[in-house]
MDTraj code that builds the backbone (N, CA, C; nanometers):
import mdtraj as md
import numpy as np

residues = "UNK UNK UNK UNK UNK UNK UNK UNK UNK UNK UNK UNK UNK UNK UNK UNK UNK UNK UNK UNK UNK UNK UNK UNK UNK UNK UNK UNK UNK UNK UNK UNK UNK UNK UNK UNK UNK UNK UNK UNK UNK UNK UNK UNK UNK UNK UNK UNK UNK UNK UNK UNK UNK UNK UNK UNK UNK UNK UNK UNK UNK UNK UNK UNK UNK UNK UNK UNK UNK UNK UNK UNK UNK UNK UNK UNK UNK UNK UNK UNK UNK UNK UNK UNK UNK UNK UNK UNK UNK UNK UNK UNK UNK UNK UNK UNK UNK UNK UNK UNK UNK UNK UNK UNK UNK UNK UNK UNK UNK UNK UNK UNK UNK UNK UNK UNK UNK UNK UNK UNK UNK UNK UNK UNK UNK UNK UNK UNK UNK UNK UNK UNK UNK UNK UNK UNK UNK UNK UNK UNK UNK UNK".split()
xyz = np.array([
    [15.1431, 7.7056, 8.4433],
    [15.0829, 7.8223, 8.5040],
    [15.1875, 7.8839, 8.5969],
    [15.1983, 7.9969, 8.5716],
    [15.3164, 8.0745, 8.6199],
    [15.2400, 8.0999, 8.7809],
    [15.3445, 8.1351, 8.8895],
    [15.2958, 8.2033, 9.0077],
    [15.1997, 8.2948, 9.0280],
    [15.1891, 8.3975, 8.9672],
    [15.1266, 8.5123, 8.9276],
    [14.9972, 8.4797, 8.8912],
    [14.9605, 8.3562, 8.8116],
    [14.8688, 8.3432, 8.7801],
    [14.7965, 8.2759, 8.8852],
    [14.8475, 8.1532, 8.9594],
    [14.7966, 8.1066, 9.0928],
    [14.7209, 8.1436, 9.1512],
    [14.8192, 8.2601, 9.1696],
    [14.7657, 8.3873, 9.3226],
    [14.6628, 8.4938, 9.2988],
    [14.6581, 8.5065, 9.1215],
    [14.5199, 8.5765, 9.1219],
    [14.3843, 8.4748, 9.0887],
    [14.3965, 8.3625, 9.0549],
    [14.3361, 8.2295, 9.0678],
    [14.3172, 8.2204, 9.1907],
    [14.3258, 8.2280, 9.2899],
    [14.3373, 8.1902, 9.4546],
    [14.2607, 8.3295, 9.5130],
    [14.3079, 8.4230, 9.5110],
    [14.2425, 8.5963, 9.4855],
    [14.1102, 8.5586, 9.4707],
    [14.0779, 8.5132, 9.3453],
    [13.9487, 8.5243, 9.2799],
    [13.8672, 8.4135, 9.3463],
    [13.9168, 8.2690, 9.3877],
    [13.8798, 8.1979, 9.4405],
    [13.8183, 8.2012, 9.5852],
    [13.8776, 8.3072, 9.6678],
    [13.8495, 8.3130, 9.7948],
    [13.7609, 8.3980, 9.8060],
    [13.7754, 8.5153, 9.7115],
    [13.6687, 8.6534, 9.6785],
    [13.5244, 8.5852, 9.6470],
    [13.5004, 8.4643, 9.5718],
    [13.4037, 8.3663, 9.5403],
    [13.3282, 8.3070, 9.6818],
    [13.4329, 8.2709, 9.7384],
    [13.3614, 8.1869, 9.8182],
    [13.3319, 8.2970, 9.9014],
    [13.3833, 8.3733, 9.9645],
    [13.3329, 8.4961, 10.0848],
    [13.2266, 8.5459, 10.0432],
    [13.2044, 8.6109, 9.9248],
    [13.0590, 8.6384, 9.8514],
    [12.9576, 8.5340, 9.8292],
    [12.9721, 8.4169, 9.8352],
    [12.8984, 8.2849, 9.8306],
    [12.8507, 8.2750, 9.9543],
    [12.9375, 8.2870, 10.0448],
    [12.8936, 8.3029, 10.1910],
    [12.7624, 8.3233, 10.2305],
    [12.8207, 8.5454, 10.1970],
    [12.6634, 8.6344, 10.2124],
    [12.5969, 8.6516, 10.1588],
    [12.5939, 8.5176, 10.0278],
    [12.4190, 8.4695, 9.9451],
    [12.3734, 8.3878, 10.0151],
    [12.4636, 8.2717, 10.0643],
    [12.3912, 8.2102, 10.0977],
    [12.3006, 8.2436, 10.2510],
    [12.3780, 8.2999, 10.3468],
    [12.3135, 8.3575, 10.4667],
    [12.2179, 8.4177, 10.4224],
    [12.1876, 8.5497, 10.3298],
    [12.0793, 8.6114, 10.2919],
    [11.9984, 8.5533, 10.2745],
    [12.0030, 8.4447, 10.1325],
    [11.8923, 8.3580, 10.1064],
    [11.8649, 8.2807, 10.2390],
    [11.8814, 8.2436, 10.3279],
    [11.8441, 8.1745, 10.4117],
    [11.7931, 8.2629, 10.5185],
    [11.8001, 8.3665, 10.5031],
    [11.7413, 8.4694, 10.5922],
    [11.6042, 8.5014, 10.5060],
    [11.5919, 8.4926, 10.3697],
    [11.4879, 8.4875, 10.3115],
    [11.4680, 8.6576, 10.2208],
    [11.5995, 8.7159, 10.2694],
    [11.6207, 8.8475, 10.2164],
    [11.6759, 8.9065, 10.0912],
    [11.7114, 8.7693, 9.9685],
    [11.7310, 8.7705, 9.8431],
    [11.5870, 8.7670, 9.7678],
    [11.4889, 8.7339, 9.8452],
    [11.3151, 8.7176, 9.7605],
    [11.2518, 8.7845, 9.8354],
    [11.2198, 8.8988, 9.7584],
    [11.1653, 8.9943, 9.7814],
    [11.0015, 8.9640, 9.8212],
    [10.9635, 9.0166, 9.9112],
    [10.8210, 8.9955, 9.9975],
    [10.7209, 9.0417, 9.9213],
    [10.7706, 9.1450, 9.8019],
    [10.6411, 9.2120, 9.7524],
    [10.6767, 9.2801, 9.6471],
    [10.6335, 9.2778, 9.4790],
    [10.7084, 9.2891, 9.4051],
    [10.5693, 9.3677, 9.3093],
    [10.6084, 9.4528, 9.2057],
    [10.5354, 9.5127, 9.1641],
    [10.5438, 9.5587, 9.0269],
    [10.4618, 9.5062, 8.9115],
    [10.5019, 9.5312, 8.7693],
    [10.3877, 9.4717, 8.6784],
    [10.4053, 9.4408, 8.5947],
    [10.3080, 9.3694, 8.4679],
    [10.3137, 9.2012, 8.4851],
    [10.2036, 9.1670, 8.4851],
    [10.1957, 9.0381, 8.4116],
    [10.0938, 8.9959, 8.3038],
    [10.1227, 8.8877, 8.2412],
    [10.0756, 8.8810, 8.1140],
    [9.9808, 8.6992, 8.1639],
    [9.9024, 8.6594, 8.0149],
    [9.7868, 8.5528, 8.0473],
    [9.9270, 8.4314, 7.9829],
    [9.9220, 8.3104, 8.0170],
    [9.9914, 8.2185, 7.9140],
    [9.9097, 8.1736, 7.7900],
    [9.9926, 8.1664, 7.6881],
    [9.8936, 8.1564, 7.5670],
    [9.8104, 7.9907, 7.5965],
    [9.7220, 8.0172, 7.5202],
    [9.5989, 7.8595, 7.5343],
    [9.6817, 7.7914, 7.4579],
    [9.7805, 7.8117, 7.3720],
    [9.8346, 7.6944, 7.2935],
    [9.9426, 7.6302, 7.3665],
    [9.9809, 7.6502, 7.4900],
    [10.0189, 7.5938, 7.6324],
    [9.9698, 7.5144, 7.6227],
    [9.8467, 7.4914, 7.6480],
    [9.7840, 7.3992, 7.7589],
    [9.7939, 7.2755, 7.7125],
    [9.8782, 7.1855, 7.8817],
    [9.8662, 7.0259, 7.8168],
    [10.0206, 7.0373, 7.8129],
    [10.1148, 7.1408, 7.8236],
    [10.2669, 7.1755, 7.7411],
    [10.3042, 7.1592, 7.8985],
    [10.4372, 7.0523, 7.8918],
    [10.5286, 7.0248, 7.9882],
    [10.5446, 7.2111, 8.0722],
    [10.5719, 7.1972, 8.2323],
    [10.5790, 7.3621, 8.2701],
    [10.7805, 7.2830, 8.3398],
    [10.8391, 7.4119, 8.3862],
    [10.9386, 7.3896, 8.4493],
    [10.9437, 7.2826, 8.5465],
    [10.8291, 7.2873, 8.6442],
    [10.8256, 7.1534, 8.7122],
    [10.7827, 7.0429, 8.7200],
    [10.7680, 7.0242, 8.5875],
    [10.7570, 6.8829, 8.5023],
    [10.6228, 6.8534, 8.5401],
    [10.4967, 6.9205, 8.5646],
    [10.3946, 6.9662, 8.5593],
    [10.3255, 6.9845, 8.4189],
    [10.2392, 6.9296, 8.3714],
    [10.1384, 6.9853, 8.2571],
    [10.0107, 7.1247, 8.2736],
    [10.0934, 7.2223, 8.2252],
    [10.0278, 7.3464, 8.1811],
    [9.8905, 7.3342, 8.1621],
    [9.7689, 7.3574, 8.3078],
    [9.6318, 7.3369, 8.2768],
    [9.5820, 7.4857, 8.3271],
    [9.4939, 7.5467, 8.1946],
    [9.4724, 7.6828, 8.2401],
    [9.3265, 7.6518, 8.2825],
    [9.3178, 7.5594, 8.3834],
    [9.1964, 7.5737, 8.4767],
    [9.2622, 7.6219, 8.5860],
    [9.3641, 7.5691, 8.6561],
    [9.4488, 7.5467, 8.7464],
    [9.4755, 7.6802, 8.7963],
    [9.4807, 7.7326, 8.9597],
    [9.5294, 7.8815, 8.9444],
    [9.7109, 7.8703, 8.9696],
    [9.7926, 7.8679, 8.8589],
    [9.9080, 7.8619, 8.8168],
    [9.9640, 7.9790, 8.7830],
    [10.1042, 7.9876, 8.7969],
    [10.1825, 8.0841, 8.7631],
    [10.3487, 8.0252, 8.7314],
    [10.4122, 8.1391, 8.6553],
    [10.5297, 8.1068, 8.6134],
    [10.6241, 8.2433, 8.6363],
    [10.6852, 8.2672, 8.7412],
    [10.8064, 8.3256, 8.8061],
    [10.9536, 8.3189, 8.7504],
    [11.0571, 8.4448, 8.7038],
    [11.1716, 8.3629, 8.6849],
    [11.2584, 8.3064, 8.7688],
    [11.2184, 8.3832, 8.9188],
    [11.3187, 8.3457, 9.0181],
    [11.2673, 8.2837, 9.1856],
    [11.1214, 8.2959, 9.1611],
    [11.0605, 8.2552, 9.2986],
    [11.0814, 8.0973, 9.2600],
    [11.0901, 8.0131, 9.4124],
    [11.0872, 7.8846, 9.4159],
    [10.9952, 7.7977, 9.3465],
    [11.0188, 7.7247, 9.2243],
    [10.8658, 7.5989, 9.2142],
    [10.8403, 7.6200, 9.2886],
    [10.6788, 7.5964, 9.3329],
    [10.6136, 7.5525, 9.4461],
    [10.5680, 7.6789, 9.5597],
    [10.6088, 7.7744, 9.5209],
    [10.6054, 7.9148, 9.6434],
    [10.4351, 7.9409, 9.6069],
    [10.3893, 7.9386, 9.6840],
    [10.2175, 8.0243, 9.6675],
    [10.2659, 8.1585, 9.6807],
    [10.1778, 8.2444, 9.6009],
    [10.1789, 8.3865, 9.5553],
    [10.0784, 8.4812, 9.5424],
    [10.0185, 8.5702, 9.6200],
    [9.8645, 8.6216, 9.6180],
    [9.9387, 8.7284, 9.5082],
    [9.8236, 8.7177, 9.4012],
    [9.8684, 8.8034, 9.2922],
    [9.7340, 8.9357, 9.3129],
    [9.7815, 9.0233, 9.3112],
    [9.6577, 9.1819, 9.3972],
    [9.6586, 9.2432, 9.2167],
    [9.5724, 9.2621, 9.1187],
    [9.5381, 9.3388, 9.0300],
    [9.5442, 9.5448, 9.1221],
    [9.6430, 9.5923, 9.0314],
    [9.6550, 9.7268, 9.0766],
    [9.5059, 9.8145, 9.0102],
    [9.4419, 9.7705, 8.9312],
    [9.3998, 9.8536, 8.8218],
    [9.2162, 9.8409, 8.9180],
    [9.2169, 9.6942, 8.9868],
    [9.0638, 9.6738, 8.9932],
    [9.0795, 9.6097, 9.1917],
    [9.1956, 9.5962, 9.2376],
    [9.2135, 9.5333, 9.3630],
    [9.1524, 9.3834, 9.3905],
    [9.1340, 9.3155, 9.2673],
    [9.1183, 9.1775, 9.2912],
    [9.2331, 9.0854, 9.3175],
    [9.1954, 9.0332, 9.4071],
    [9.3549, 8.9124, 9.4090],
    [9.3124, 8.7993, 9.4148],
    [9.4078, 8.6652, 9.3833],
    [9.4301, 8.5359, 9.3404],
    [9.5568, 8.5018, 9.3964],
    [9.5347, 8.3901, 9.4982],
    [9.6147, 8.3045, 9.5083],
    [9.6511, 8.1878, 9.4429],
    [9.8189, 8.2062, 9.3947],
    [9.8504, 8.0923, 9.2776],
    [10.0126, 8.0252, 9.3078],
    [9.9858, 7.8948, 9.2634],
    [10.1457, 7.8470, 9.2917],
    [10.1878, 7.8379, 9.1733],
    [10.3439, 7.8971, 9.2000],
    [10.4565, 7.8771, 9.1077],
    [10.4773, 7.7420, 9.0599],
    [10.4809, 7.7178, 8.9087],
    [10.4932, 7.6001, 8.8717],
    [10.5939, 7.6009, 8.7320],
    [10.5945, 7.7242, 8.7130],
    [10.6770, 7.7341, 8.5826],
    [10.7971, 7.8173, 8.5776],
    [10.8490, 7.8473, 8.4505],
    [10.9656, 7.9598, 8.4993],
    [10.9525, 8.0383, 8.3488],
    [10.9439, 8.1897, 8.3806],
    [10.9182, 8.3105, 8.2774],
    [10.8546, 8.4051, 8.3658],
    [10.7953, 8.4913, 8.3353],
    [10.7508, 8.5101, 8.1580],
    [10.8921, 8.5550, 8.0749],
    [10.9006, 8.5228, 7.9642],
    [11.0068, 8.5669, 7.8777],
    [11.0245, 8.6930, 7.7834],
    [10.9472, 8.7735, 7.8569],
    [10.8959, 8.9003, 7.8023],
    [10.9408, 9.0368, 7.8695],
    [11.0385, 9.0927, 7.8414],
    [11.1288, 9.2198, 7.9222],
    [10.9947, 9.3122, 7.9718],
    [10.9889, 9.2880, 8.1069],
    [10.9134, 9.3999, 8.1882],
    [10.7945, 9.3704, 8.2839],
    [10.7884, 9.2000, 8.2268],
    [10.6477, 9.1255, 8.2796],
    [10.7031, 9.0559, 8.4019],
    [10.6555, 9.0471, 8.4945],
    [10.7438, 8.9704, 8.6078],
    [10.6217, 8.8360, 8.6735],
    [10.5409, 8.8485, 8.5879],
    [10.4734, 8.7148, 8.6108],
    [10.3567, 8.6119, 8.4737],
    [10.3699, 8.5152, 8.4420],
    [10.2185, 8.5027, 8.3607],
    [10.1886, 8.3934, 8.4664],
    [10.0006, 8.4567, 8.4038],
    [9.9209, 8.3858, 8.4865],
    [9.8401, 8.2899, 8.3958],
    [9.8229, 8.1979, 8.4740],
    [9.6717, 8.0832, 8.3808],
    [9.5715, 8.1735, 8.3507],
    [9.4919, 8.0844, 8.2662],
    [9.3698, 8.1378, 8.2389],
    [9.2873, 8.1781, 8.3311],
    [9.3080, 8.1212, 8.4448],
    [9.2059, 8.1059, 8.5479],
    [9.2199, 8.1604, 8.6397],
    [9.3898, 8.2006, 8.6378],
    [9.4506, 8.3096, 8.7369],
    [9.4119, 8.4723, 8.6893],
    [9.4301, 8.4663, 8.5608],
    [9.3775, 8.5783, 8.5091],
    [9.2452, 8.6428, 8.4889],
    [9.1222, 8.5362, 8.4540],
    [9.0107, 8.5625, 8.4916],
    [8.9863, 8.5669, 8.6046],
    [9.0478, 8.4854, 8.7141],
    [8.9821, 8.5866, 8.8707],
    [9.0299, 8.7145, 8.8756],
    [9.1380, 8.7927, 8.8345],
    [9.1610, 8.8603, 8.8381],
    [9.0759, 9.0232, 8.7820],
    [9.0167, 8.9536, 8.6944],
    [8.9392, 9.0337, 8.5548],
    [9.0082, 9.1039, 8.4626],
    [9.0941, 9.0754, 8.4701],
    [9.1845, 9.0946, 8.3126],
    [9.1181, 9.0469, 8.1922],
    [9.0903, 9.1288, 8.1455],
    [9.0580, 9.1604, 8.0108],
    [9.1396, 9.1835, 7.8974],
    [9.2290, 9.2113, 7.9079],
    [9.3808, 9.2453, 7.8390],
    [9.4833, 9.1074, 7.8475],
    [9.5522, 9.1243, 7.7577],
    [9.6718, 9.0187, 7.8152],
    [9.7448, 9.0774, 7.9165],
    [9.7515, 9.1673, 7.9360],
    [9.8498, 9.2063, 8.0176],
    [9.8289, 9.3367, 8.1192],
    [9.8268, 9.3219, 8.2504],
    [9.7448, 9.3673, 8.3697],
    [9.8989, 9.4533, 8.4625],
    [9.8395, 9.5620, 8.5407],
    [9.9451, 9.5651, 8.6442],
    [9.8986, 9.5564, 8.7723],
    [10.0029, 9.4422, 8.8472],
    [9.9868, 9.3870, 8.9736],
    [10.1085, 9.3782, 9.0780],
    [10.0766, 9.3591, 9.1950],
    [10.1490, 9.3551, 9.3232],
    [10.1628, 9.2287, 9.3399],
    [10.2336, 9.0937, 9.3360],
    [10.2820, 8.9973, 9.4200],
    [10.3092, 9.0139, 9.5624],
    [10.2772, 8.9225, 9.6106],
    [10.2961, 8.8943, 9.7749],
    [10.3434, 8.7382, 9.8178],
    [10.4505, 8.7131, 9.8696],
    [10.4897, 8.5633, 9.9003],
    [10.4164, 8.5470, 9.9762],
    [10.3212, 8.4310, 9.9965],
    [10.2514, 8.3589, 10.1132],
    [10.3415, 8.2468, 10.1863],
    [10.3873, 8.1879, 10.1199],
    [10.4350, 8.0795, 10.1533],
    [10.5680, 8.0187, 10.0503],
    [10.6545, 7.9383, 10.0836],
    [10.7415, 7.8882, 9.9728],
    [10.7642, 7.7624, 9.9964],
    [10.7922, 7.6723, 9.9254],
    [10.8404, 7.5426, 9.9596],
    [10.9434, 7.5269, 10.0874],
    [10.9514, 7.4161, 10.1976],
    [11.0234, 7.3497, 10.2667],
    [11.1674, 7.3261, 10.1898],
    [11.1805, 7.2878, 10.0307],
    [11.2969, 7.1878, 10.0375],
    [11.3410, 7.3779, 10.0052],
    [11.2834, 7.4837, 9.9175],
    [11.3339, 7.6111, 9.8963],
    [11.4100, 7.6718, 10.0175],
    [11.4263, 7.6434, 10.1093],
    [11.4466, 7.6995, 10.2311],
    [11.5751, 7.6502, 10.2743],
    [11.5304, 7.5128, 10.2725],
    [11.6858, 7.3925, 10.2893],
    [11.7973, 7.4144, 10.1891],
    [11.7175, 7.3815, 10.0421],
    [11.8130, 7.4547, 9.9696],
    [11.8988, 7.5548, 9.9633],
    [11.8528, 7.6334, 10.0637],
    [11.9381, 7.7480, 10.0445],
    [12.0701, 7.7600, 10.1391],
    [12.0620, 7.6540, 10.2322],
    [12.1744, 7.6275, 10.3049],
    [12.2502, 7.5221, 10.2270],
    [12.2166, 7.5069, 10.1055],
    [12.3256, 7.3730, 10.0190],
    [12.3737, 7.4634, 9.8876],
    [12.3396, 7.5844, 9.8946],
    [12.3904, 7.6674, 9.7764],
    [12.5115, 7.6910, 9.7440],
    [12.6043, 7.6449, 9.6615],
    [12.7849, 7.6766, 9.6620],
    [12.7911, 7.8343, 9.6786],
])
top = md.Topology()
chain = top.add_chain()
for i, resn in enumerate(residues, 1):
    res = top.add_residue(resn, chain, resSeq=i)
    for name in ("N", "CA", "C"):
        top.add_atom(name, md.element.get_by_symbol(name[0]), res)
traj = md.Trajectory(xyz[None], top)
């Protein structure tokens, strides 16, 4: 490896970590997860249920559950229906929906409090709460 290459290796290396920095301060300020988020979510299919979730959790659509791609396992989430103003409080247990535009699915049970009738509803998220280790974590982030 020639000199040249080093020094933009080293460049890129330090540019990394300085930007690593002001994620990690943000996230620990709590200002990378957004307080209140607003879009579609969809029901998880019944042929789930019983099906391993991200946090090694079994998928029970009694349960008021949800699956986030980027909120913490474990974050409680008041989910507000835009269409009828019903809301449901539900913890993150999974990770999706895998569907461009949906930013949450809900259980069965999350969705019937809701009164969704449709698979797919538009709603407001609200963080209530997030996990302890989510928080810590974020001061161990490279």
């Amino acid at each position: 490896m020639n000199l040249d290459n080093r020094a933009a290796i080293h460049v890129v290396y330090i540019w990394l970590t300085v930007c690593g920095s002001f994620v990690i301060a943000a996230t620990a300020c709590g200002a990378t997860l957004p307080r209140a988020q607003t879009g579609l979510a969809s029901v998880y299919s019944e042929n789930l249920n019983g099906k391993s979730t991200a946090s090694g959790e079994r998928y029970d659509s009694g349960a008021l559950t949800a699956a986030h791609l980027t909120l913490p396992l474990g974050a409680e989430v008041r989910v507000t229906s835009l269409d009828n103003g019903k809301s449901v409080r539900v913890r993150v247990n999974d990770r999706g929906p895998r569907v461009q535009g949906r930013i949450i699915d809900l259980s069965s049970s999350a969705a019937a409090a809701l009164g969704m009738r449709s698979g797919v509803a538009r709603v407001r998220l609200e963080i209530i709460s997030q996990p302890a280790r989510a928080a810590a974590d974020a001061h161990l982030r490279p």
